[in-house]
N, C-alpha and C positions, 0 to 999 in steps of 0.2 A: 269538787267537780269530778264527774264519771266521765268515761270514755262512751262515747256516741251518746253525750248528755240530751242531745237536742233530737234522739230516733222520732220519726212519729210525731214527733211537735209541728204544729202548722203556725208557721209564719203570714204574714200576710205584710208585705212591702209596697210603697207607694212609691211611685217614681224608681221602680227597680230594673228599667229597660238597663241601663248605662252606671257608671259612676259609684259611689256609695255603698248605692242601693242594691244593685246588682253582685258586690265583692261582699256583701254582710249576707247576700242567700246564700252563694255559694259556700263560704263559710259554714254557714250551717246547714247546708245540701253535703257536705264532708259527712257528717253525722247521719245520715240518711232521712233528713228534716222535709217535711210537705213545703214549698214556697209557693205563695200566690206573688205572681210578678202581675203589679197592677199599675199603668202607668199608661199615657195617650200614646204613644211613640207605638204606632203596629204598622205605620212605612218609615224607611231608611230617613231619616235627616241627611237635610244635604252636606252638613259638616262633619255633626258631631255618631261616631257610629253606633249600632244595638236599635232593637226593635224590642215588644215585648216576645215576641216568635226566636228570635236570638239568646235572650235571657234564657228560655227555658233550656233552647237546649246544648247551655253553658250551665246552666244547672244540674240537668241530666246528668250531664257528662261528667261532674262534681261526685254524683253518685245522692243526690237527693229525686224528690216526686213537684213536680211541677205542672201546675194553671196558670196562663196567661190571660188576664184579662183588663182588656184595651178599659180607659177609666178615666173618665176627668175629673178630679177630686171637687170642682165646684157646683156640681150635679147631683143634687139632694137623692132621687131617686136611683139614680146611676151607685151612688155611693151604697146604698141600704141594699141593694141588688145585688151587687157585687157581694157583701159580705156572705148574704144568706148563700147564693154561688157556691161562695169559697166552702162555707161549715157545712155543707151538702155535699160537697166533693168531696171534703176529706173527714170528715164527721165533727167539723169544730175549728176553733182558731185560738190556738195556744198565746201569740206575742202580735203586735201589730207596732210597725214601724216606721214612723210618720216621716219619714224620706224625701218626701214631693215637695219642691222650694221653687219662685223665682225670685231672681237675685234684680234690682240694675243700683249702681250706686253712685247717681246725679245724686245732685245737689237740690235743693226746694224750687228753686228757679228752672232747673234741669229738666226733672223728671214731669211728664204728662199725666194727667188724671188717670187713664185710662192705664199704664204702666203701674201707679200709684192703687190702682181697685184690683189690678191683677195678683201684685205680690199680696194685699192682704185677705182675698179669696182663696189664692192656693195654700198661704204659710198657715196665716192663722186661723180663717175661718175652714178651712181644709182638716188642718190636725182637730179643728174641735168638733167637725164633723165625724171622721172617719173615727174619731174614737167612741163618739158618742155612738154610730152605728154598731162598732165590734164589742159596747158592751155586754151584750144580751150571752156574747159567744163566749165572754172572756170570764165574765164572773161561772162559766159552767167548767172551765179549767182549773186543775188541782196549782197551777203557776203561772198565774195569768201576767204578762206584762206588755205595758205601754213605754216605748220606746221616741221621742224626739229628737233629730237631729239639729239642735237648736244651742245657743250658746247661755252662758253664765248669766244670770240676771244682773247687771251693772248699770248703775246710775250715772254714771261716769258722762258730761256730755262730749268728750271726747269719742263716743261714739256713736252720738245722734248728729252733733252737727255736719258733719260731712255727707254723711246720706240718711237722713232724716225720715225718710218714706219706705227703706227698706230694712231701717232698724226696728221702727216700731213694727214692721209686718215679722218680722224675723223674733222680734221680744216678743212677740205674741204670741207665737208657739213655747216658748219657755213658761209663759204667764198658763198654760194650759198645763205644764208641769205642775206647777207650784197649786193650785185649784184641784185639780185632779187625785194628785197624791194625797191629798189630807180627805179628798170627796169619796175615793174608794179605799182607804185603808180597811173600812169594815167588811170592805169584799174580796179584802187580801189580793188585790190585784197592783203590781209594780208599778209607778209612775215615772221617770226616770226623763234626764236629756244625758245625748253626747255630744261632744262639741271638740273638733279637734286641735290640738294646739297649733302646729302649724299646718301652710298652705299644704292640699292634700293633692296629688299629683291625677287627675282624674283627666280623660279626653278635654272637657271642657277648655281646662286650666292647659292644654298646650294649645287645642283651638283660638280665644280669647285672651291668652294672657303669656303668652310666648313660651321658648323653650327657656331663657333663664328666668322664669317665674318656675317652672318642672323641676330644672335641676335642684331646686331650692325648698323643692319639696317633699313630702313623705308619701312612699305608696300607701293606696288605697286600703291596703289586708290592715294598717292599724287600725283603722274602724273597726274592719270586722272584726278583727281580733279582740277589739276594745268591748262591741256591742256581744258578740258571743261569750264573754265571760259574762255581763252584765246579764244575758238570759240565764245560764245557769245559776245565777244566785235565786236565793228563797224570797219569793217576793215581799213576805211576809216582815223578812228583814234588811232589803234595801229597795228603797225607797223614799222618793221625793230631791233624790240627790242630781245635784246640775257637774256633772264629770266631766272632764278630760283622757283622751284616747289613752296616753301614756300614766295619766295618772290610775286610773282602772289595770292597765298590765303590769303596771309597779306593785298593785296591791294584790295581783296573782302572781307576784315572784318572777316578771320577766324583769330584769336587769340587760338586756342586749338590745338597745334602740337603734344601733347604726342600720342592724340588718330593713331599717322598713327607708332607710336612706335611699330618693331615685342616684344622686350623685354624694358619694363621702365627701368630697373634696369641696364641697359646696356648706357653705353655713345655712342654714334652716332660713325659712322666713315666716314670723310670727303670724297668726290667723287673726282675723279680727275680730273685735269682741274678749281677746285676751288680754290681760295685764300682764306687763315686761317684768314685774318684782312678785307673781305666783311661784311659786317654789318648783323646781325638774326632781322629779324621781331619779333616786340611782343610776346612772347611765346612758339619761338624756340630757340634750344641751340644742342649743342654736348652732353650738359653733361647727368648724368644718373637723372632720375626722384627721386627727393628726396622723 
């Protein structure tokens, strides 16, 4: 990896107002990287903070080049608009990083149809849109990569029966992984997911899930940290892999997990979709910082 790996590379982020999405541009707005912040949120929510108008210019101010464009990933034509947009503005779309999620996790009895059509609009049929749109842009990149923020493929029904409508909408963005990588490997174009081990400390997760769900968590930079090494690699040779935040910074030589700790003193709390007996790289752990 080089110093300002990502100059000049155009991004293109879904659901990058807030959270994630938002901490992986800026990441590589460090680099002085083009981000497309693409995402509905262009007035305040009344909870949760960030606009696409704010993103940018938190990106700016990162030291990268920034487009905000307002976008509802379930919007066939809104979708193909947008890309053409982006590779017009910035002359092309180097990575595209499928960020855009809704989450609810009732139970089958629980959950409404209409809650039930939304997660698999945005997750699944979303990522397989928006990637099918940035192909045209991405096979014209010398390091084309597709990015999911999607977990491990697991069978396991320890993670269907409890929210059964929002796993399959969420496995369906990983089932885009696994399709995709082997469908463009001839276009040398990266297929990739990240999935972070544990709970990630984002507005949401103090909104909706308290401050001792926060403490318990890991800032948001190990994404980015995680997703910005996984751009700099050759796409030609990683690919189709379903990773972990920590695990990716393990294999770049970082050894110091505490520092992405919101509280040392706090034990981690596992993510879903994880298994409790996957192996910690060097220097991470659940437990609390002694």
């Amino acid at each position: 990896m080089t110093d300002a790996a990502l100059k000049n590379r155009t991004l293109f982020i879904s659901g990058a107002s807030r959270g994630i999405g938002l901490e992986i541009a800026k990441r590589a707005a460090r680099d002085g990287a083009n981000i497309v912040v693409a995402a509905k949120t262009a007035d305040a929510h009344p909870k949760l903070p960030g606009t696409i108008f704010t993103a940018v210019a938190e990106i700016e101010e990162a030291g990268g080049n920034a487009l905000a464009i307002q976008l509802d990933v379930r919007d066939d034509d809104a979708v193909v608009a947008a890309m053409a947009q982006a590779a017009e503005h910035f002359g092309g779309i180097d990575i595209l990083v499928n960020n855009a999620s809704a989450i609810n996790l009732s139970s089958t009895d629980g959950v409404d149809m209409k809650r039930f059509d939304l997660m698999h609009q945005v997750n699944t049929r979303g990522t397989f849109l928006l990637s099918k749109a940035a192909l045209p842009y991405l096979r014209k990149s010398d390091n084309g990569h597709i990015l999911m923020l999607s977990p491990p493929l697991d069978m396991d029904a320890k993670w269907f029966a409890p929210h059964l409508a929002y796993t399959l909408a969420k496995f369906g963005m990983s089932m885009c992984v696994l399709g995709l990588a082997q469908e463009l490997k001839k276009d040398g174009i990266a297929v990739n997911a990240l999935w972070p081990r544990t709970a990630v400390a984002t507005s949401a997760i103090k909104v909706f899930a308290g401050d001792a769900m926060l403490r318990a968590s890991r800032t948001p930079a190990i994404m980015a940290d995680a997703a910005y090494e996984i751009f700099c690699r050759k796409a030609c040779d990683f690919t189709g892999k379903f990773t972990l935040d920590d695990e990716v910074l393990a294999e770049a030589g970082v050894t110091d997990f505490d520092k992405y700790r919101v509280d040392p003193t706090q034990a981690l709390f596992l993510d879903l979709f994880v298994q409790e007996d996957r192996p910690f790289p060097q220097g991470s752990t659940l437990a609390a910082v002694k």
